[in-house]
C-alpha positions in Angstrom: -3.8 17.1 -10.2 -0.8 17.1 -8.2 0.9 14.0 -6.7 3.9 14.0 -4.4 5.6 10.5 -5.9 8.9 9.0 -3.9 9.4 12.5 -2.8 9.0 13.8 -5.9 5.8 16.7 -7.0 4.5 15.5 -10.6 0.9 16.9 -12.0 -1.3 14.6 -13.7 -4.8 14.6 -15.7 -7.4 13.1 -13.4 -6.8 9.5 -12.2 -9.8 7.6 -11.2 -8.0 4.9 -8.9 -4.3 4.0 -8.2 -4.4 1.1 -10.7 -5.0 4.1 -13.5 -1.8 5.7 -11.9 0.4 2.2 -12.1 -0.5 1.9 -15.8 -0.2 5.8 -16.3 3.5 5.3 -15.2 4.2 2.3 -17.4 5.1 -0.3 -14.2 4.0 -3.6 -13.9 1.0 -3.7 -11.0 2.2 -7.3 -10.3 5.6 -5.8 -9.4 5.3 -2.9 -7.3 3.9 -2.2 -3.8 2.3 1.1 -2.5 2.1 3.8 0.3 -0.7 6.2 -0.5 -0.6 9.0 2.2 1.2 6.7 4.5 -0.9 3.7 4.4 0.1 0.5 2.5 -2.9 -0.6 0.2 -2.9 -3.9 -0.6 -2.7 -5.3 -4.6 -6.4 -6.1 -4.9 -7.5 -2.4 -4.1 -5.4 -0.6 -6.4 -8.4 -0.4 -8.8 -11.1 0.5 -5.6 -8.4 2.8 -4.0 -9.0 6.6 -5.2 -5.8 9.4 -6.5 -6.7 12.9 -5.2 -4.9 16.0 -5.5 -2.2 16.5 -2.7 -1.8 12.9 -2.5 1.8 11.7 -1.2 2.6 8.0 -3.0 5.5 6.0 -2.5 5.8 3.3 -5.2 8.8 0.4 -4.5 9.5 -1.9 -7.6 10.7 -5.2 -7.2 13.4 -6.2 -9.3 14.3 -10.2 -10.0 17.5 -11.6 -10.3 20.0 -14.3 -9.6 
């Protein structure tokens, strides 16, 4: 499957669910917010909210500091 990520095309075995593609990718699903084919999905639907080929995803981590 190919996914357009931050501009970016990467191919990928079949995801199930953007909560597969978060852990896929090694980030922290507490930590991130996403655009999936320019719609922001909310935290608690990463793991109802489906990856298909073609898909674009924008992923913005949130880095703490002081």
């Amino acid at each position: 499957m190919k996914l357009t990520i931050n501009g970016e095309v990467q191919v990928f075995a079949p995801l199930p669910h953007l909560a597969a593609l978060v852990a896929h990718l090694g980030l922290d699903s507490r930590k991130v917010a996403i655009e999936r084919n320019l719609e922001i999905v909310p935290r608690s639907a990463y793991e109802q909210t489906p990856v298909a080929d073609g898909d674009q995803i924008e992923i913005v981590h949130f880095i703490g500091g002081g």
